[in-house]
C-alpha positions in Angstrom: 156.6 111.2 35.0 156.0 107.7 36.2 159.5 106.7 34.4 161.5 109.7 36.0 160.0 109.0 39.8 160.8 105.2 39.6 164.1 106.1 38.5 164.4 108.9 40.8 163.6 106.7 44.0 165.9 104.1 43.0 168.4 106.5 43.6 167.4 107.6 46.7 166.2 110.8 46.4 163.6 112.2 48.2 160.3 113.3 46.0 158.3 116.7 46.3 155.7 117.9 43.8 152.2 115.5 43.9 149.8 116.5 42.2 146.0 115.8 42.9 144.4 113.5 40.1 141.3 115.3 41.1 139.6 116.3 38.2 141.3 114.2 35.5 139.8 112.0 33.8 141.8 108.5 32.6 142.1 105.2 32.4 145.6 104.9 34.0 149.1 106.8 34.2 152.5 105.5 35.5 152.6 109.0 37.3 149.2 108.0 39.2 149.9 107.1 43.3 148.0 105.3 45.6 147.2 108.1 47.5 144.8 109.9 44.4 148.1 112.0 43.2 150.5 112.1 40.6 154.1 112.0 40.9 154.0 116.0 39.8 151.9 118.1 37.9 149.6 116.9 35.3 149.4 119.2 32.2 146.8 118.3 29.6 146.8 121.2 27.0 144.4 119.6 24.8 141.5 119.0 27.4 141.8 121.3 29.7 143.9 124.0 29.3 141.5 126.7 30.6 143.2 125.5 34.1 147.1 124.8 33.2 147.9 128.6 34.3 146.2 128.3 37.7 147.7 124.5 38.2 151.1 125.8 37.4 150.9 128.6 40.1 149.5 126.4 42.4 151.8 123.3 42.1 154.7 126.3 42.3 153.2 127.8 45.5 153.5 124.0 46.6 157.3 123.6 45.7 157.9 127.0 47.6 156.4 125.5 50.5 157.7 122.2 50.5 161.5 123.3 49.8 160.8 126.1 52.6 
């Protein structure tokens, strides 16, 4: 995600979609801001995937909002 935002900005586009890094645990992550966010929604299937269902209705509820 880190790749895709970097290249994203360089063109000039305008970003929507953080994420909070709140409960994630890691060492580091080109998608990590400085803010305590991501570039867009975090997934991790293989440690927490009891939450990915209500992340993904959340971070869509946030798109909705943000595109209006």
């Amino acid at each position: 995600m880190g790749i895709l935002k970097d290249a994203l900005l360089s063109a000039n586009a305008s970003l929507i979609g953080s994420w909070p890094a709140d409960g994630y645990t890691f060492d580091s992550s080109k998608a990590s801001e400085t803010d305590n966010s991501f570039a867009g929604l975090v997934i991790d299937e293989d440690n927490q995937s009891g939450v990915t269902d209500e992340r993904i209705a959340a971070w869509v509820s946030r798109l909705a909002a943000a595109i209006g």
